[in-house]
FIMI-500740 format. One record per residue (C-alpha): residue number from 1; residue in one letter; chain; x, y negated, z. Coordinates in Angstrom, 3 decimals, decimal comma, padded with zeros to 6 digits. Layout:
# residues N
num; residu; chaine; xx; yy; zz
NUM; A; A; X; Y; Z
...
//
This chain:
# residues 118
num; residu; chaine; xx; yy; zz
1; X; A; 132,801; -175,769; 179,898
2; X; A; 133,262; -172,184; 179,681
3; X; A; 134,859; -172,329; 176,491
4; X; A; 137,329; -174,880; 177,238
5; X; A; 138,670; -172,746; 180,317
6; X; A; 138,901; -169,683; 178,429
7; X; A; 140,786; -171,576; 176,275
8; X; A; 142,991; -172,765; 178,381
9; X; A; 143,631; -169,991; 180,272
10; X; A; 144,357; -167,839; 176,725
11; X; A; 146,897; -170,752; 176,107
12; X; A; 148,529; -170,842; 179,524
13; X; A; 148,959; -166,708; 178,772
14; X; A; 150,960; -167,441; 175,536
15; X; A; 154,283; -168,131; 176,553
16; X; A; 154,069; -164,534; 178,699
17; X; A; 153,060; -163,113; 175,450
18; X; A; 156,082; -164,330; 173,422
19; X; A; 158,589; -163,481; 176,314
20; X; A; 157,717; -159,447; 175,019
21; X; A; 159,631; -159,295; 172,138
22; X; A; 160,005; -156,489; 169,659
23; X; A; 162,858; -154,283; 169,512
24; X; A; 165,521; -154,877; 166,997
25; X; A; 165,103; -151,694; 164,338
26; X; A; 168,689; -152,754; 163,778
27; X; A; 170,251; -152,243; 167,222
28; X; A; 172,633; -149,101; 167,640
29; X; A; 171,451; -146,940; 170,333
30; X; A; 172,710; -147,149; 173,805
31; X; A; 175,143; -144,781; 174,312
32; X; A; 176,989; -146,427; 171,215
33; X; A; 176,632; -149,301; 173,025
34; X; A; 177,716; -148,269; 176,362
35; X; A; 181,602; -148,474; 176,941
36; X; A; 183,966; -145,461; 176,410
37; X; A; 184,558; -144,869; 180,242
38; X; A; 180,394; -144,324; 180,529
39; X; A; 180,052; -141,624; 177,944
40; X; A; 180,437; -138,317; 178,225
41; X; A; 183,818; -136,811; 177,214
42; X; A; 187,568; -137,494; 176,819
43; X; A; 188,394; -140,616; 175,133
44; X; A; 189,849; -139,926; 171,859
45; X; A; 192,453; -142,186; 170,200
46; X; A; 193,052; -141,716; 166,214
47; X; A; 196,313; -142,097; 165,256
48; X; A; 197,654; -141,166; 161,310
49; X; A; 200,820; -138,506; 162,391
50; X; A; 202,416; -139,750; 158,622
51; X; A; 202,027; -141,728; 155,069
52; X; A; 198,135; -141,933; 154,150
53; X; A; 197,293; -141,044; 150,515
54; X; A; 194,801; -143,762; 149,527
55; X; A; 194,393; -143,082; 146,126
56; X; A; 196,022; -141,199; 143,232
57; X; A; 196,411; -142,938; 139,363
58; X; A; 197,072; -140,212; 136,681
59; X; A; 196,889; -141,208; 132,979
60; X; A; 195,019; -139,112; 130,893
61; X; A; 197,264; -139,138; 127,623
62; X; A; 200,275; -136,604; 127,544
63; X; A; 203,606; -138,240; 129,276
64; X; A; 201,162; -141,370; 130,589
65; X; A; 202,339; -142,890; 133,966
66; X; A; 201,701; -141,667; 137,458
67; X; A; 200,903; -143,200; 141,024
68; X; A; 200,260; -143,234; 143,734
69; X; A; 198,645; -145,525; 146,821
70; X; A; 200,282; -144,384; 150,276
71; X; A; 199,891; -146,864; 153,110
72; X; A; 199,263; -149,601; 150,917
73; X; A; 202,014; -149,214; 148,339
74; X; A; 201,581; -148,310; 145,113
75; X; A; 204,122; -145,926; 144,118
76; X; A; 205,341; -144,634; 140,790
77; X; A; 206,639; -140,647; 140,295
78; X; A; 210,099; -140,610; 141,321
79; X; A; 209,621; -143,479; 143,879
80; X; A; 210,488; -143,842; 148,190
81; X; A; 208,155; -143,755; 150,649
82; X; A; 209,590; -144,201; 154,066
83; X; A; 212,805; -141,381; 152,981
84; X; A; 210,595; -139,146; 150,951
85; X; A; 210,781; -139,182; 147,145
86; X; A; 207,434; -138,787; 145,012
87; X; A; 208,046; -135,611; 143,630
88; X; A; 204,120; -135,036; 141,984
89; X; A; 201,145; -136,750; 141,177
90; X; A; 198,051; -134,288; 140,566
91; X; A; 194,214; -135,933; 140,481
92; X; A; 193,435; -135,556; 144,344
93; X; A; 196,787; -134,719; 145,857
94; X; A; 200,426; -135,931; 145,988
95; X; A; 203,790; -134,047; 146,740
96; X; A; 206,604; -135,949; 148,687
97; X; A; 210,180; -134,355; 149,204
98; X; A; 212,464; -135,511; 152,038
99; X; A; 215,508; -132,838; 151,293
100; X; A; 214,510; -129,432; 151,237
101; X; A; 211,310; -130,258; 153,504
102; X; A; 207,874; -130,674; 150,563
103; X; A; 204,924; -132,664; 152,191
104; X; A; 201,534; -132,505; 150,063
105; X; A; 198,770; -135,569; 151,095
106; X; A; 195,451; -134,875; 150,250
107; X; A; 192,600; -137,539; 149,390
108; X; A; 189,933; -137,114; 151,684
109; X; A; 186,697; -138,905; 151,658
110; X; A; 186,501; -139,480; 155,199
111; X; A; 189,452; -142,086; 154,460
112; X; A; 191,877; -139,685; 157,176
113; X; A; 195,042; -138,331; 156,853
114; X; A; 195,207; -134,514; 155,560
115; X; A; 198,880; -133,835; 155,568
116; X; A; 199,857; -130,343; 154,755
117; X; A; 203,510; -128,449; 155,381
118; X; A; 204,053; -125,790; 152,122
//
């Protein structure tokens, strides 16, 4: 008789048991979690200020073509972007000219806008 009520009392503890589940390894950590207006600090918005330089396409024979990718648009030497003209194509940068005004985009890895004035 004894075994049959420890029995059923180890079965009538089961479902308790289950209810304690395991954390999930995958799960950010709360403060990720928690909504802007709980965390600490300034919310930040990240806006591009100009043209993105995605990528940069330079042949490697002498007099082989040159583009670019900014904002999405491939773009040969020579070619617009938004009133600028493509003016140079090196292997991690790109010149645009609107005028007299030179704009240089960097590639970064972080996938953000590095826009320098010469």
């Amino acid at each position: 008789m004894r075994i049959i009520l420890a029995a059923l009392v180890a079965f009538a503890a089961m479902p308790v048991l289950a209810q304690t589940a395991l954390p999930d390894p995958t799960r950010p950590p709360p403060e990720v979690l928690a909504p802007q207006t709980e965390r600490s600090g300034p919310a930040v918005a990240v806006v591009a200020a100009g043209p993105q330089l995605q990528s940069v396409l330079v042949a490697r024979r002498p007099g082989g073509r040159k583009l670019a990718v900014i904002d999405g648009a491939i773009v040969p030497l020579g070619g617009k972007v938004g009133g600028a003209v493509l003016v140079e194509v090196r292997e991690s940068a790109v010149v645009l000219q609107r005028g007299k005004q030179k704009q240089v985009l960097k590639l970064v890895s972080s996938g953000q806008d590095k826009a320098q004035q010469p």
